[in-house]
C-alpha positions, -999 to 999 in steps of 0.1 A, spaced: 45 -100 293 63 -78 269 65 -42 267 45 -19 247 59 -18 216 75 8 200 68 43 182 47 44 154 16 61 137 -17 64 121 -6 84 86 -31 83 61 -17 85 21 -38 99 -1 -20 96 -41 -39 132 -46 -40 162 -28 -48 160 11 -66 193 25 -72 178 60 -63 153 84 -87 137 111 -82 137 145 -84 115 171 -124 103 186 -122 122 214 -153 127 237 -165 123 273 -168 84 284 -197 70 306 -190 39 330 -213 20 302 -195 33 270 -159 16 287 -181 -16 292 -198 -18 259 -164 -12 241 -143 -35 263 -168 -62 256 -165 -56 218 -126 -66 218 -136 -96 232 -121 -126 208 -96 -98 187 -64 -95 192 -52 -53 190 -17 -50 184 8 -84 192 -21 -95 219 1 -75 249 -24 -63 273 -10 -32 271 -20 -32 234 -55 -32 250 -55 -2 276 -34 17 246 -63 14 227 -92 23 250 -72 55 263 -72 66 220 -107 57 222 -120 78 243 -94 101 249 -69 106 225 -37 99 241 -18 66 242 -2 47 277 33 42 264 46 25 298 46 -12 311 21 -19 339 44 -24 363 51 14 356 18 25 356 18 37 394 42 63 388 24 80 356 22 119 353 -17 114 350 -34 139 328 -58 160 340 -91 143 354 -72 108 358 -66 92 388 -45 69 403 -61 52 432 -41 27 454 -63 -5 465 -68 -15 498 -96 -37 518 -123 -14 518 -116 -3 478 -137 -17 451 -128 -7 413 -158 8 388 -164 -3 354 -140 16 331 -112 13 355 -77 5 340 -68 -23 362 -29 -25 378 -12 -59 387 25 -61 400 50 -78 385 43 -113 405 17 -142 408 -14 -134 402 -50 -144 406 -45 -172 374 -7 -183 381 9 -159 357 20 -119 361 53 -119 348 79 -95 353 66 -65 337 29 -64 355 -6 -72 339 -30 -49 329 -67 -51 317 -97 -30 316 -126 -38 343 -161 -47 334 -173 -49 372 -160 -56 403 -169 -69 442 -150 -67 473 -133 -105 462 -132 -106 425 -124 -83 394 -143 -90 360 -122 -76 333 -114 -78 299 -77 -92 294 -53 -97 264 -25 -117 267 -41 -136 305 -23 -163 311 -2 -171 281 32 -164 290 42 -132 273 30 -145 238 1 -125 238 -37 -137 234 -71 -123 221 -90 -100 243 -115 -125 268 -135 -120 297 -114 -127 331 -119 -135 367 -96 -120 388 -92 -122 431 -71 -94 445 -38 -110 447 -9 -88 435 -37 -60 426 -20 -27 429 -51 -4 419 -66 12 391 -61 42 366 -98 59 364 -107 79 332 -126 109 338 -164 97 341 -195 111 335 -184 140 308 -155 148 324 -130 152 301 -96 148 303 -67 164 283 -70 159 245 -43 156 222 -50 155 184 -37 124 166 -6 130 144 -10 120 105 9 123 75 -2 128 40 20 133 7 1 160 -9 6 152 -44 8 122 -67 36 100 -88 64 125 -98 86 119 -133 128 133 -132 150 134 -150 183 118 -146 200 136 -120 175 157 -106 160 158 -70 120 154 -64 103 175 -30 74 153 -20 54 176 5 41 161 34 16 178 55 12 167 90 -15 174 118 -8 171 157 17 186 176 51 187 162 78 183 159 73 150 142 90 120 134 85 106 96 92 70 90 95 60 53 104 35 29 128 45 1 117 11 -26 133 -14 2 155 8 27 143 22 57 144 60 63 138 83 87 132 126 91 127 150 114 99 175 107 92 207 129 64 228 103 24 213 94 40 216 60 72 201 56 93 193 26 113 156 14 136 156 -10 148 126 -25 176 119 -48 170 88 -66 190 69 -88 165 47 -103 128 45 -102 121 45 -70 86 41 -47 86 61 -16 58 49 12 49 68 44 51 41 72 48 60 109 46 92 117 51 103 157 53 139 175 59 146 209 25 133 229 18 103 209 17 63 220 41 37 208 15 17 193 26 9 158 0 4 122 13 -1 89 0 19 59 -11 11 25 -1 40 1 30 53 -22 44 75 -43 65 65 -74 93 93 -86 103 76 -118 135 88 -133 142 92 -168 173 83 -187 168 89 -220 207 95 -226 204 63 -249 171 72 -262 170 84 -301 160 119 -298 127 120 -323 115 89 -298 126 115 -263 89 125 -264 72 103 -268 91 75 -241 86 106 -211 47 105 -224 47 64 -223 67 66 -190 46 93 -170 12 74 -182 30 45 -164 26 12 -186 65 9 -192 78 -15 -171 106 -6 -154 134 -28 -168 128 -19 -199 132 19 -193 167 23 -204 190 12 -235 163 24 -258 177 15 -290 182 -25 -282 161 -47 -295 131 -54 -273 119 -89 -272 88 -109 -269 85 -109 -237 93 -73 -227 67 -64 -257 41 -88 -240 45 -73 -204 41 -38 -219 8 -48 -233 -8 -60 -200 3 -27 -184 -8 -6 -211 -41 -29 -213 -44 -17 -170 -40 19 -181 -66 22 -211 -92 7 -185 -78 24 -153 -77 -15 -138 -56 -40 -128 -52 -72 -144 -67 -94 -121 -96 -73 -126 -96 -69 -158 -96 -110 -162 -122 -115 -135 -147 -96 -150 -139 -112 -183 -146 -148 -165 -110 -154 -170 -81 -167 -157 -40 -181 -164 -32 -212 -172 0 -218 -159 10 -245 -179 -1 -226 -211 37 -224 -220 66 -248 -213 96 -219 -215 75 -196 -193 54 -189 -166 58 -152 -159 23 -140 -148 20 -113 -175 26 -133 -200 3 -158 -190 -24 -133 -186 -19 -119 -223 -23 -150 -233 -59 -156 -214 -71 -124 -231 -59 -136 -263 -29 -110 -270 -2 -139 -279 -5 -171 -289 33 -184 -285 58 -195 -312 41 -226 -317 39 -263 -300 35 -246 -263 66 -224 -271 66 -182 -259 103 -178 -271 99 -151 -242 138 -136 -255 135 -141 -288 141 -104 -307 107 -93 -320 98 -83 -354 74 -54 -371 47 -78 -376 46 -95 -346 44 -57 -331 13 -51 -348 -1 -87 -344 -2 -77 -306 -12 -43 -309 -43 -52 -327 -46 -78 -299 -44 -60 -275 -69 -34 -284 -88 -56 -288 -86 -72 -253 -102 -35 -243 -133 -39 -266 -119 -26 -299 -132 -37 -335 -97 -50 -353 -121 -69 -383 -119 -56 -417 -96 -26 -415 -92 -15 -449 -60 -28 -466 -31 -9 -460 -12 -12 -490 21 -12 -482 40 -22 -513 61 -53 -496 29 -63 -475 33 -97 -495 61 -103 -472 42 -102 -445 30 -133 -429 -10 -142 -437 -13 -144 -398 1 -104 -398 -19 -90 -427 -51 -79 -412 -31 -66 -378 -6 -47 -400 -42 -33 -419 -50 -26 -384 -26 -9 -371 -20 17 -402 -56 26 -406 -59 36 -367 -23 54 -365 -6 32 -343 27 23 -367 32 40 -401 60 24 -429 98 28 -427 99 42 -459 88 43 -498 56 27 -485 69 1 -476 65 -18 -439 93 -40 -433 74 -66 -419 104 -89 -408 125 -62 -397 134 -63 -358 113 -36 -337 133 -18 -305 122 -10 -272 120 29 -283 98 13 -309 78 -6 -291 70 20 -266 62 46 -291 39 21 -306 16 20 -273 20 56 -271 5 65 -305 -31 45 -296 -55 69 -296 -80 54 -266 -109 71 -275 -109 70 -314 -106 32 -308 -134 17 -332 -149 1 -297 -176 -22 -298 
């Protein structure tokens, strides 16, 4: 049987402010409240299916401190107070509740391993144990929690709990929190991310930095991290451990994006607006830099979907399940990037023609505002007889274009390049482009 495994955490993220932090569920155990909860494991697997995942989780459950040794190590634990450690011999039987000890060795059903077995005891009679086992019999691979039948052979004894409201010492669960939510620098700058943490310190913060491990010592409830990205960058909590906690290990959902800003390339009437589009968060990442290139269909498209999931505070595979939709992944034979494929199920883009995206072909003015008006209405706006917008080349505008280009000048979202005119063919930039999903006014949207 392996080992228990190594040190981890329970940290909850919260992407706004955390006030408090929840401790562990300690109270006094009966004989029947070990039973009934050691019969609830049974066919779940805590942990990798150790036994030792088992009697880890037990002593939290009642008691709010972890076993962090191998079984075979179990005899000589500094037992807090209340425990016992009670050596069997012939006249000895073991109580429901009990934390049962085998030696490294051959036990009762063939197996013990080098490391012991462990398992928590239902009842018991001067010849057999009844106990609820992980990883019994299965060679150190680890197994679901069952119901066992044990004889004495290789039994060393039992760790007892503190019965009948006796209760032993408590230790408050450590947790993490980053108290605040995505953070926007700018290029070369430094971002603190606060972290408050509850249990005794000091503690141990395990994070991910986008792919790369990290790890930081913390000795205050309230402790500072300060990063130094040099890209947009996500930052998760993963484990969190201070000096009284198990090595029993859980993964956490949660992050925090710190998106830089490099706007070095970025014209500077379109500076504003790109930190607005940016800090919203509906620029795609890849697109946040050489401003002033032209952007192409398919960056254009993939901003549309993300601007579409933050004017309805969803994300797409929402928004297309509760429109009864969904991709067709065939919809286009020079593509199938999932964006695209969803624009195209809510009826932003319709290709090039003959099942064609042209996903880098540069993008012009009025296949910006063909999009736009698409996209808006993919959200529930009315885009249907917007007053003409009488730009005096709109005759070189494609028929296709007209009404979007009407669309798009009557609601504020693109404006002319000049002696009213709107340069329909002309090639749009990424600076363009995002300033374009920046000006829609959400709520002044004629929605239906």
């Amino acid at each position: 049987m392996k080992s228990a495994g190594r040190i981890a955490l329970f940290a909850f993220i919260s992407m706004m402010a955390i006030a408090m932090f929840p401790v562990a569920p300690v109270h006094a155990m009966t004989e029947s409240d070990a039973v009934e909860w050691a019969k609830s494991q049974v066919g779940t697997m805590i942990g990798d299916g150790q036994c030792t995942r088992l009697s880890e989780a037990y002593a939290w459950q009642f008691f709010g401190f972890g076993l962090n040794e191998s079984p075979k190590d179990y005899p000589t634990l500094d037992v807090r107070d209340g425990w016992e450690l009670i050596r069997y011999n012939s006249g000895f039987v073991p109580s429901p509740g009990d934390i049962a000890i085998w030696e490294p060795g051959s036990g009762s059903w063939g197996w013990v391993g080098d490391t012991g077995h462990t398992a928590v005891i239902l009842s018991a009679t001067g010849s057999e144990i009844i106990s609820v086992d992980q990883n019994s019999g299965a060679g150190g691979r680890g197994s679901a929690a069952e119901i066992v039948t044990h004889s004495y052979n290789s039994f060393w004894g039992v760790l007892r709990p503190p019965f009948d409201g006796k209760e032993g010492h408590q230790v408050p669960r450590p947790n993490a929190g980053i108290t605040a939510g995505d953070t926007v620098i700018n290029s070369g700058e430094s971002a603190n991310l606060t972290i408050e943490f509850s249990g005794i310190g000091p503690w141990t913060l395990v994070y991910m930095e986008d792919n790369a491990e990290r790890t930081q010592d913390f000795y205050e409830h309230e402790g500072v991290l300060t990063v130094y990205p040099d890209k947009t960058t996500v930052y998760s909590l993963i484990s969190v451990t201070d000096s009284s906690y198990y090595n029993f290990t859980e993964f956490l959902d949660g992050k925090v994006t710190v998106t830089l800003l490099r706007l070095e390339d970025a014209s500077a009437w379109a500076r504003a607006g790109i930190t607005s589009a940016i800090t919203k968060g509906f620029v795609p990442s890849d697109i946040q830099s050489h401003y002033t290139n032209e952007i192409t269909r398919a960056e254009f498209c993939r901003m549309a979907v993300k601007w579409v999931e933050h004017a309805v505070g969803k994300n797409i595979e929402a928004v297309l399940s509760e429109k009864g939709l969904s991709r067709e992944p065939d919809a286009f034979a020079d593509t199938n990037d999932p964006d695209i494929l969803a624009a195209y199920a809510l009826g932003i883009t319709n290709g090039t023609g003959l099942g064609v995206f042209s996903p880098n072909a540069q993008f012009t003015r009025e296949q910006a505002a063909a999009m736009i008006t698409n996209t808006c209405r993919a959200i529930g706006a009315n885009a249907d007889n917007a007053p003409a917008s009488g730009f005096a080349d709109i005759e070189k505008a494609s028929s296709w274009a007209a009404s979007g280009i009407d669309f798009v000048r009557v609601n504020g979202i693109m404006q002319g390049t000049g002696d009213n005119n709107f340069s329909p063919k002309a090639n749009y930039t990424r600076e363009q482009g995002i300033i374009t999903f920046n000006n829609i006014d959400i709520e002044n949207l004629p929605i239906q």
